[in-house]
C-alpha positions as CSV (number, residue, x, y, z in Angstrom):
1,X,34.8,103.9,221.6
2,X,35.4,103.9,225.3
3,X,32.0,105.9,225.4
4,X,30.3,103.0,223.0
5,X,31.5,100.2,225.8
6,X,30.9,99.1,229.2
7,X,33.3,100.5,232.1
8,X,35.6,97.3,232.2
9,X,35.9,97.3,228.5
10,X,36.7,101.3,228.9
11,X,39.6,100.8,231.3
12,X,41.0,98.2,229.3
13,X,40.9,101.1,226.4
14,X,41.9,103.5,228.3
15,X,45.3,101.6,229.4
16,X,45.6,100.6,225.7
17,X,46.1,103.9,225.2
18,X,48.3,105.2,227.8
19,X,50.9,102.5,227.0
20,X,51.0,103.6,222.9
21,X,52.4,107.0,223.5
22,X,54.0,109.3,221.0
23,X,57.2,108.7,220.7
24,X,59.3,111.9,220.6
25,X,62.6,111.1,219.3
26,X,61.6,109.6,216.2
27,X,63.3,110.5,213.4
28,X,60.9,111.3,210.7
29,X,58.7,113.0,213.2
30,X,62.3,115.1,214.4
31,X,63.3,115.8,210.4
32,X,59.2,116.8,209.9
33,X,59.8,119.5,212.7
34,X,62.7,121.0,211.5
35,X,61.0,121.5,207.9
36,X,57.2,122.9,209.1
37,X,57.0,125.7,210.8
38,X,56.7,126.7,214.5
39,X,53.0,125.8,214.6
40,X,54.4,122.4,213.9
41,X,56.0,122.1,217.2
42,X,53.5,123.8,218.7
43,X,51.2,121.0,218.1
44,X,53.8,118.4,219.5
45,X,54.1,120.4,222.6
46,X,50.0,120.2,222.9
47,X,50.2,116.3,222.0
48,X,53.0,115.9,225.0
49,X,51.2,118.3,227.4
50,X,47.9,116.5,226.7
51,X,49.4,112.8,227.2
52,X,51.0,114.3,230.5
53,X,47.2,115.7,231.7
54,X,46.3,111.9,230.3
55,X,48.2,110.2,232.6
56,X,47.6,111.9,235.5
57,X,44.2,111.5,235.1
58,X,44.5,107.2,234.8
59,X,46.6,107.5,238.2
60,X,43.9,109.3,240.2
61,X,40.8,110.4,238.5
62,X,37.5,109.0,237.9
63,X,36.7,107.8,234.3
64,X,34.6,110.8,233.6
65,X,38.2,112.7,234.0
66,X,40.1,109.8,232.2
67,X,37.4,110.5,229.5
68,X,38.0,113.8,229.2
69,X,41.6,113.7,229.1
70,X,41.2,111.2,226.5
71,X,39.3,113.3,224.9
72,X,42.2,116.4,224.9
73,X,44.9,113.9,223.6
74,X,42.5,112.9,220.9
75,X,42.0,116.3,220.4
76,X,45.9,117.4,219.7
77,X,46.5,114.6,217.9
78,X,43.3,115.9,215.4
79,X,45.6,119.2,215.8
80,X,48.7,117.8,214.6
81,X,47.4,116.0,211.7
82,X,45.6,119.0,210.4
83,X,49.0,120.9,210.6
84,X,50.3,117.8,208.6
85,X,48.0,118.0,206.0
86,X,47.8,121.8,205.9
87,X,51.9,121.6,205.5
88,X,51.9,118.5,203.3
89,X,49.2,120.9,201.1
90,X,51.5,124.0,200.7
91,X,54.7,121.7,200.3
92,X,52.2,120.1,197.3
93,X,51.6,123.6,196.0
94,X,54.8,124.3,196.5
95,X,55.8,121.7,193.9
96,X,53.2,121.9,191.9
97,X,54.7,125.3,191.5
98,X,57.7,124.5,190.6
99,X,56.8,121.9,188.2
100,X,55.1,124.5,186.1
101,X,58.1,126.5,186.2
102,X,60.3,123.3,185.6
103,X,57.8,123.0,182.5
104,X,57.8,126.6,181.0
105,X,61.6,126.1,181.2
106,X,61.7,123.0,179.8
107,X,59.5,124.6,177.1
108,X,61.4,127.6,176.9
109,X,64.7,125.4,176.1
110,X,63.1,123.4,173.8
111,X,61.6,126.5,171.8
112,X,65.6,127.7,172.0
113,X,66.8,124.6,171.3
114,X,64.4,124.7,168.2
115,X,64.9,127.8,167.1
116,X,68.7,127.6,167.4
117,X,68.8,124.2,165.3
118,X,66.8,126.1,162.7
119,X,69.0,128.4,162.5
120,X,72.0,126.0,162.7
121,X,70.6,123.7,160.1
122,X,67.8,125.1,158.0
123,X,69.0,128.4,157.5
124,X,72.7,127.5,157.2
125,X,71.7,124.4,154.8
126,X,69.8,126.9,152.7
127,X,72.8,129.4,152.5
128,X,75.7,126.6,151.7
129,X,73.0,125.0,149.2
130,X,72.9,128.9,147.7
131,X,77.0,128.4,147.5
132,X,76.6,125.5,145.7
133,X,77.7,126.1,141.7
134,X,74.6,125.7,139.3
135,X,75.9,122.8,137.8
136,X,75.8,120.4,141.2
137,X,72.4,121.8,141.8
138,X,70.8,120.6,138.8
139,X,72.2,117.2,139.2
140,X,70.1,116.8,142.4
141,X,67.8,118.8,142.5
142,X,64.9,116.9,141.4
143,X,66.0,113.8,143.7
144,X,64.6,115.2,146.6
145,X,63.0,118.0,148.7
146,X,65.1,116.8,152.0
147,X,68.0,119.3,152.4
148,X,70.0,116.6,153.7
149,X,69.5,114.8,151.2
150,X,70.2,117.1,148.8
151,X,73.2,118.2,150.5
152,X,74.6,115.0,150.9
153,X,73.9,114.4,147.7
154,X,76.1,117.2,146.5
155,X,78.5,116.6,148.4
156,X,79.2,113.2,147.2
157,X,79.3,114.8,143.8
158,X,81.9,117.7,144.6
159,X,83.7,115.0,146.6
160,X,84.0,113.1,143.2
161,X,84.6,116.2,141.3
162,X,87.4,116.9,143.5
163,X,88.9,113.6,143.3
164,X,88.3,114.2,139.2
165,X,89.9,117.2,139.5
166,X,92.9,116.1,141.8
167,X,93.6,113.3,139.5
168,X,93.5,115.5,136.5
169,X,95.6,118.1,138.1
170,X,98.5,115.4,139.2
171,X,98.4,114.3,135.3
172,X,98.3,118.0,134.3
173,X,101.6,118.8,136.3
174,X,102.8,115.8,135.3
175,X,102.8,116.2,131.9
176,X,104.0,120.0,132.3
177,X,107.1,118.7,133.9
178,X,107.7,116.2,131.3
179,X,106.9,118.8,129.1
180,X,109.0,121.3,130.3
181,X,112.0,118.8,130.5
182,X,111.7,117.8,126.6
183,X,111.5,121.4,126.3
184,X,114.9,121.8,128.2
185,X,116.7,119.0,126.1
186,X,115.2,120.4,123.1
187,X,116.8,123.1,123.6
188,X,120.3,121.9,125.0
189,X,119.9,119.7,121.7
190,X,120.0,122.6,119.6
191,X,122.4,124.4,121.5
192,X,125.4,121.1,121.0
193,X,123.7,121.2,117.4
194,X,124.9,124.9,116.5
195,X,128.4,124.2,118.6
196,X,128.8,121.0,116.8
197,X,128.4,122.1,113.2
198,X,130.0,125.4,114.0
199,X,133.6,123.8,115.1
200,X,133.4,120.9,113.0
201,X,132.5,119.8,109.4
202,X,129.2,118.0,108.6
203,X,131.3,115.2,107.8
204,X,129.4,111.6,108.9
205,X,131.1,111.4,111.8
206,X,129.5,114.9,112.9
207,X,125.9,113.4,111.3
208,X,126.1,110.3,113.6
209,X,126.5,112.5,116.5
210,X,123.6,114.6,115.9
211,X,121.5,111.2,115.4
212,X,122.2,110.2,118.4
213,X,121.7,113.5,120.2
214,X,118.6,113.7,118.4
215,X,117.7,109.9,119.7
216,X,118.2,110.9,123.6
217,X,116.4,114.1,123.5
218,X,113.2,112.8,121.7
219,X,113.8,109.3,123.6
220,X,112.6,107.5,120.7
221,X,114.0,103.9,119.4
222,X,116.0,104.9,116.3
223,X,116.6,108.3,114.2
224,X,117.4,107.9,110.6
225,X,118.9,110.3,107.6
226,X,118.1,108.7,104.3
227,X,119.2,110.2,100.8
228,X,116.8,107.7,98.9
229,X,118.0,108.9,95.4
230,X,115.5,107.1,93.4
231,X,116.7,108.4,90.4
232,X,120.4,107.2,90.6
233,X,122.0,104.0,90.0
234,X,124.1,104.2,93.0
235,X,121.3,103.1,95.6
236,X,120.7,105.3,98.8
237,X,122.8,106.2,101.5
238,X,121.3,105.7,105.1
239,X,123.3,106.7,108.2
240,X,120.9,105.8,111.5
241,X,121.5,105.7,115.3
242,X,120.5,102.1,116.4
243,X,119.4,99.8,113.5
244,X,118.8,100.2,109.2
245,X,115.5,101.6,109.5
246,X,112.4,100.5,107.2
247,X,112.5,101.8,103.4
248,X,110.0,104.4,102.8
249,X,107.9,104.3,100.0
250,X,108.4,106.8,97.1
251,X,104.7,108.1,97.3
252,X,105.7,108.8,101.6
253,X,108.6,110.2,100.4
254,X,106.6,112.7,97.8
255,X,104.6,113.1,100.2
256,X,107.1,114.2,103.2
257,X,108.7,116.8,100.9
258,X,108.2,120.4,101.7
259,X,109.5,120.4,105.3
260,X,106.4,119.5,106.8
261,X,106.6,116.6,109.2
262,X,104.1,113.7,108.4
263,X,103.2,111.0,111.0
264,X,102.5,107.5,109.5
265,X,102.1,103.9,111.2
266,X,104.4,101.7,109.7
267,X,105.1,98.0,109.3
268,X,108.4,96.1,109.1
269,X,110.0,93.1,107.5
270,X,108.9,91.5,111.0
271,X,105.6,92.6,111.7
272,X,106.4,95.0,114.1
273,X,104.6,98.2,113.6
274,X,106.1,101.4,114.7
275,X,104.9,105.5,114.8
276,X,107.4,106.9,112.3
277,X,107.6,111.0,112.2
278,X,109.6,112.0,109.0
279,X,110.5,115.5,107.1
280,X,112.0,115.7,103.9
281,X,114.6,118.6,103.1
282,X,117.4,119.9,100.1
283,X,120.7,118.1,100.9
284,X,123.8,119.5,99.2
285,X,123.8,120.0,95.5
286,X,119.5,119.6,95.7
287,X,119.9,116.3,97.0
288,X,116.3,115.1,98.7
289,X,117.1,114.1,102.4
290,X,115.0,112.4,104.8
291,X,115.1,112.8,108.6
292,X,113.2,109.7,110.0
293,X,111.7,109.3,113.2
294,X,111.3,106.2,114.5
295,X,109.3,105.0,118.1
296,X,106.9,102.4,119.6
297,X,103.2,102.5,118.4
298,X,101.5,104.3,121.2
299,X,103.8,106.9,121.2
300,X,102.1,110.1,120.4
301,X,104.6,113.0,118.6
302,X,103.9,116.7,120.6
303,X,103.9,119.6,119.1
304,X,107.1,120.5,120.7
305,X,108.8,117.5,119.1
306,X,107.5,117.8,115.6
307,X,108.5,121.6,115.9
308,X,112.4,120.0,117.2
309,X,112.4,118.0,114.3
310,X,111.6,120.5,111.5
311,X,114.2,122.9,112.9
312,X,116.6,120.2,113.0
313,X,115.8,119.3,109.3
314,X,115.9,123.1,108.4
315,X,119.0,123.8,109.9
316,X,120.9,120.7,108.5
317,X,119.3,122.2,104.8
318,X,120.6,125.2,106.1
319,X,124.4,123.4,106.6
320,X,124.6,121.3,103.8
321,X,123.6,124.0,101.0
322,X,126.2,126.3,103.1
323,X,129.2,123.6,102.8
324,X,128.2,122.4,99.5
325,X,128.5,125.5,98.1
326,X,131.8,126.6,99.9
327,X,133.4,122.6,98.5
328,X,132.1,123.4,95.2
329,X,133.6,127.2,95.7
330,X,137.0,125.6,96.3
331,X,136.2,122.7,93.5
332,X,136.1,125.6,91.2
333,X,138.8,127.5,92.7
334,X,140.6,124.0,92.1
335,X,139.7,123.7,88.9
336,X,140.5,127.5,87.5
337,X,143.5,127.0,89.2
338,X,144.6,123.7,87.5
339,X,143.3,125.4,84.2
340,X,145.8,128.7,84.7
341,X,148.3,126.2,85.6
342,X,148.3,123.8,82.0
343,X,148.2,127.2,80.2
344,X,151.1,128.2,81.6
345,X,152.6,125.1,81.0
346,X,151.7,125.5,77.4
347,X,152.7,128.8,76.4
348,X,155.8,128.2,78.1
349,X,157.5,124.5,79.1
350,X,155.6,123.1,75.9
351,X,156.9,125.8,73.4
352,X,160.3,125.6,75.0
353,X,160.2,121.8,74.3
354,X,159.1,122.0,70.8
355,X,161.5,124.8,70.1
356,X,164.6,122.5,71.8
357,X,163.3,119.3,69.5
358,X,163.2,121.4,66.1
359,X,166.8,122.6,67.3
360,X,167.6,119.1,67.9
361,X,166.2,117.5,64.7
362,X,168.3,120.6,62.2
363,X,171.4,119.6,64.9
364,X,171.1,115.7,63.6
365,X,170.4,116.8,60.2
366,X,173.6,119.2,60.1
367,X,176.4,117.9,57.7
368,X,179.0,118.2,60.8
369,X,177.2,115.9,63.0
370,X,176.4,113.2,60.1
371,X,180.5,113.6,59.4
372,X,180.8,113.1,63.5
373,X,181.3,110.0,64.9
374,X,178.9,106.9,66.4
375,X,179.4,108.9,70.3
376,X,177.9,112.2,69.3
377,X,174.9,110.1,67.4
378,X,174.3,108.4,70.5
379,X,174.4,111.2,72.6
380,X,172.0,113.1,70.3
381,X,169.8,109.8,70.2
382,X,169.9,110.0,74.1
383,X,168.8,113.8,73.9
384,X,165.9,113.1,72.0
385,X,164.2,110.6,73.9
386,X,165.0,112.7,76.8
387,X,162.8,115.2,74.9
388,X,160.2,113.1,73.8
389,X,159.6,111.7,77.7
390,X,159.7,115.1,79.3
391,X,157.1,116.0,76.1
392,X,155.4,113.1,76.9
393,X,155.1,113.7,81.0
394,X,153.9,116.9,80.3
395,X,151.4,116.1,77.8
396,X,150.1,113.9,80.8
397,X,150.4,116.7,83.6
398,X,148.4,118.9,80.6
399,X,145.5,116.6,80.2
400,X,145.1,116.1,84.2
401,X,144.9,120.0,84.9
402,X,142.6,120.3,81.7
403,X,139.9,116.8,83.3
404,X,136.9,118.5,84.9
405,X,135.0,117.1,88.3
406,X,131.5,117.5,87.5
407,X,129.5,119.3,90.4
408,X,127.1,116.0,90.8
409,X,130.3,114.0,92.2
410,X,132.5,111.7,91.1
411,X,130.0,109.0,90.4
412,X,128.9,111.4,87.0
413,X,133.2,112.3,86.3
414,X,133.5,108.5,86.0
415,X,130.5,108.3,84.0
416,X,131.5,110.6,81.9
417,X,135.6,109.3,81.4
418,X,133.8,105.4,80.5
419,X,131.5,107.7,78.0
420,X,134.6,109.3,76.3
421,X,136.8,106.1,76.3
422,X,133.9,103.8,74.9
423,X,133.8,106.5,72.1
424,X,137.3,106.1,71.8
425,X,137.9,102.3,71.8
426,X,135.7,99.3,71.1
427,X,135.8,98.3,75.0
428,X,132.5,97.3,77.1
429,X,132.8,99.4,80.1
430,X,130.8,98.7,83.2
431,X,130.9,100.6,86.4
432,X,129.9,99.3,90.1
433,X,129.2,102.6,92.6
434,X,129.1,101.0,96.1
435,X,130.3,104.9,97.2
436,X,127.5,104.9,100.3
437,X,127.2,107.2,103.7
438,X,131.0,107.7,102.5
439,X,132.6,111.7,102.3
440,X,135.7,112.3,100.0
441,X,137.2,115.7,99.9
442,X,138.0,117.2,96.2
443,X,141.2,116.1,95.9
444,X,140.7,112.4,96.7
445,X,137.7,112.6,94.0
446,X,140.1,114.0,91.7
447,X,143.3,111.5,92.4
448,X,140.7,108.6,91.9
449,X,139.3,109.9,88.9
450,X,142.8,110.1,87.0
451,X,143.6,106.7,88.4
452,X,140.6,105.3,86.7
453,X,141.6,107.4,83.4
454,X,145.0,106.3,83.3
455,X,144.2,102.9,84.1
456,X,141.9,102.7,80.8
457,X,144.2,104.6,78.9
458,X,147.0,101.6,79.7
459,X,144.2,99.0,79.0
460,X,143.3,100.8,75.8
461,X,146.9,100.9,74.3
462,X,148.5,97.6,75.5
463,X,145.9,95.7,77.3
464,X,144.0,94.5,73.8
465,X,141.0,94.1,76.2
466,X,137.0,94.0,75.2
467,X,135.5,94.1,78.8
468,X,136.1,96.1,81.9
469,X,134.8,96.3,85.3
470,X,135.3,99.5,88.0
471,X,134.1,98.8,90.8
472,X,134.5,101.8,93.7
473,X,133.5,99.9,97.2
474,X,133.4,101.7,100.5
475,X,134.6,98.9,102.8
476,X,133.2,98.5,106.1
477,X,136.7,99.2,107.7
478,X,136.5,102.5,106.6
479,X,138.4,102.0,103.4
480,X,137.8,103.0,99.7
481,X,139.1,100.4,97.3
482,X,138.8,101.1,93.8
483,X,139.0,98.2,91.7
484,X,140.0,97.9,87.8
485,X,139.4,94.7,85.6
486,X,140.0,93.8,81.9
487,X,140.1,90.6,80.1
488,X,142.9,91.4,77.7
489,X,146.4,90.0,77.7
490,X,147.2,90.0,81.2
491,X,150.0,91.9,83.3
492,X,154.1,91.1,82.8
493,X,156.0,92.3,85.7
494,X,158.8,94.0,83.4
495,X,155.9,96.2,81.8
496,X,156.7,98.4,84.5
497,X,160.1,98.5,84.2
498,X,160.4,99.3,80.8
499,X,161.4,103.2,79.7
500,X,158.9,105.5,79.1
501,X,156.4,103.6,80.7
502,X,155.1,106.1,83.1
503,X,151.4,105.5,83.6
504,X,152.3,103.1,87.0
505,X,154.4,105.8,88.0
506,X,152.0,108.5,88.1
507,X,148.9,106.2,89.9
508,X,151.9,105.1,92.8
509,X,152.5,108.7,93.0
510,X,148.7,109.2,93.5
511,X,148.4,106.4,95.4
512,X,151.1,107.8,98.1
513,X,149.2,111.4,98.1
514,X,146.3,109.5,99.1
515,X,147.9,107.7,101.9
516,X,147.3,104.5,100.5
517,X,149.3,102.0,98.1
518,X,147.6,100.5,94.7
519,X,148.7,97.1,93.0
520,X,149.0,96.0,89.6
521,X,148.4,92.1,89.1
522,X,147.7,89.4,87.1
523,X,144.1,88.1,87.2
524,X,143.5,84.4,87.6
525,X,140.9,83.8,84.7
526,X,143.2,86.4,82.8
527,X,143.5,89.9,82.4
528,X,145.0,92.5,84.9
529,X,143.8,94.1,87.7
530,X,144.6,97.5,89.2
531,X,143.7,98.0,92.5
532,X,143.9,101.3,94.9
533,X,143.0,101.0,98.6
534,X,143.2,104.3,100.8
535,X,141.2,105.7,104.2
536,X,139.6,109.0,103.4
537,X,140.4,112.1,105.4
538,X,136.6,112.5,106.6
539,X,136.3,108.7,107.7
540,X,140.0,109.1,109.7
């Protein structure tokens, strides 16, 4: 430019350019030196030493000089901005460089990366969908291709399994505890059963307890023994836990027999219907039983508990025949006892006594006592009614040895005495059984049945009666009170107190054996009533 101009304009240039020197200690050109190389600083020292020459030559030179060092300055300057651009080049390389190697790692770690999640996902998905049971993979496997689809697919559907399986599980131990538990009172039940009946009698007492045994270990609302006997007169005898339970039909009953439990729904006097479980069994003497089962409607009868109740029906079979047989053992043992008894009595006391009123009839007919006087007549008189009552008592004691207790019970003895004195007499006879749920041991059977006897004997010789009524009545205090009724004459209080009247004598008697006291009154529409009240020994 100074070359281009005209001298003034030159110097003006010139000292333009001697005043805009290179300043040294600038920081970027100072951090540029430290990271170029020494050719770098080379060119700075040539930029300095030419500004030096530069100035010198504007102090003292002539402009060709100035020029010229002008020229040197512009050269180094040239200098230092091709080592700029030749170190700004490399330093581009340089990075260049490295980006490429910054990319191929990049590329390398994404390839890894890649690889590894394959390996992580794909090939691991594949393997646990491989794990997975047939069943799961057919439910899913036509929803989609998508693996994580398909596995969260399943697992939704082995999470719900498991919760299925969870829930069923809790009900499964659940119910094999409960299970278990009815197991373990059935058997504790059965274990108080066998003590029970082996250190007592069956008596009803014994019965109630094993009701209401049977009650707590099924946990049911009632338990029931029923002796319908649909073909007595007598009605049936119920003995129950917690309430009278329903009457069964006689077709269920027909159909319960065999010792098979049945299940039925049935309906009572109410409305309310109830899930009944009964088994029919042989009571004493053949006698059908029923053990009755009753509980709420949803309530479903195991296997376990039908199996409880059949052994319990079987094993109180099992008692029953067994004590049935031992009473009617020792009812016959009674009986042929009482038979060896009146014949010994009759081949002996009952000779003796007709040989001693033969002796006492040829004794009055003798001259020497029809020459004696009035005393002796009277004493002989005496004798002979002396005779005649102890004949008389022991025609009595006789006939009560020689009465037999029919094996069905005393319902059938009765019977059978009303049979023989009907036959005997022209009297209407009518009896009233009310005998229910109550136990009498042999001997009690046997006391009331002579009571009745002598009772209808007395009516039959002085009573001059057409109607009687027996009624036998099981009271609900526990008490037996037989009952005897005629329409004849009516009762006189010195009856009893006139000789040889011995028939009150022998029923007080029997009345005291039984523990109990009987009555002889005067009926207020007429007639006379014998009455015996007693507790039996099963009921005490």
């Amino acid at each position: 430019m100074t070359e281009a101009q005209s001298s003034v304009q030159t110097e003006e240039l010139l000292g333009r350019l001697s005043r805009r020197n290179l300043d040294d200690s600038d920081p970027a050109l100072t951090w540029l030196g430290r990271l170029s190389d020494a050719s770098f600083g080379q060119r700075l020292k040539e930029i300095q030493s030419a500004r030096n020459d530069f100035s010198i030559a504007m102090t003292r030179s002539s402009l060709a000089d100035k020029l010229s060092a002008a020229r040197k300055v512009e050269t180094a300057y040239d200098s230092l901005g091709d080592a700029i651009e030749h170190d700004m080049e490399m330093r581009q390389s340089v990075i260049a460089l490295l980006q490429l190697v910054g990319l191929l790692l990049v590329m390398s770690c994404i390839a890894a990366i890649a690889l590894g999640a394959r390996r992580v996902l794909l090939d691991r998905l594949d393997h646990l969908l491989s794990l997975v049971p047939p069943e799961f993979a057919k439910d899913v496997q036509g929803a989609s291709t998508d693996e994580f689809v398909r596995l969260e697919r399943m697992f939704y559907e082995i999470a719900s399994r498991l919760e299925g399986f969870k829930a069923e599980t809790q009900w499964v131990n659940q119910s094999s505890g409960e299970r278990i538990r009815r197991l373990i009172r059935s058997q504790d039940f059965l274990i108080k059963f066998v003590e029970l009946i082996n250190t007592s009698t069956l008596s009803e007492m014994t019965l109630r307890k094993i009701l209401y045994s049977l009650e707590r270990t099924l946990d049911v609302n009632n338990v029931a023994l029923i002796f319908p006997a649909y073909d007595s007169d007598s009605g049936q005898r119920v003995l129950f836990s917690q309430y009278l339970p329903s009457m069964m039909q006689r077709e269920l009953v027909e159909d319960a027999e065999g010792s098979v439990p049945i299940e039925m729904v049935m309906t009572t006097d109410s409305g309310v219907s109830m899930r009944c479980l009964a088994v029919a069994f042989s009571g004493a003497y053949d006698e059908l039983a029923i053990l009755k089962i009753e509980a709420d409607e949803g309530r479903e009868f195991e296997d376990a508990e039908r199996n409880l109740v059949e052994v319990t029906a079987q094993l109180l079979a099992m008692i029953m025949g067994i004590q049935s047989r031992e009473q009617e053992g020792r009812r016959v043992a009674l009986l042929e006892e009482r038979a060896a008894i009146a014949r010994e009595l009759h081949d002996s006391l009952a000779q003796s006594l007709s040989f001693m009123k033969i002796q006492l009839s040829r004794l009055q007919s003798s001259a020497v006592v029809q020459e004696a006087g009035s005393e002796i007549q009277g004493i002989l008189d005496e004798l002979r009614q002396g005779l005649d009552g102890a004949y008389k008592e022991l025609r009595e004691l006789l006939t009560t040895f020689r009465v037999h207790m029919d094996v069905r019970g005393l319902g059938t003895a009765i019977q059978t005495a009303i049979d023989e004195f009907t036959q005997r007499s022209s009297l209407a006879i009518t009896l009233d059984n009310r005998l229910v749920n109550c136990r009498l041991t042999v001997n009690e059977e046997f006391h009331i049945l002579h009571v009745v006897r002598e009772a209808l004997s007395n009516i039959v010789r002085h009573a001059g009666a057409s109607n009687v009524v027996i009624a036998l009545v099981f009271q609900s205090n526990g008490t037996v009170m037989v009952t005897i009724d005629d329409d004849g004459v009516g009762y006189m209080a010195t009856q009893g107190d006139e000789p040889h009247h011995y028939g009150q004598a022998i029923m007080k008697e029997r009345a005291f054996s039984l523990g109990g006291e009987i009555q002889v009154m005067a009926r207020r529409k007429g007639g006379t009533r014998v009455r015996l009240v007693f507790t039996p020994k099963l009921a005490q």
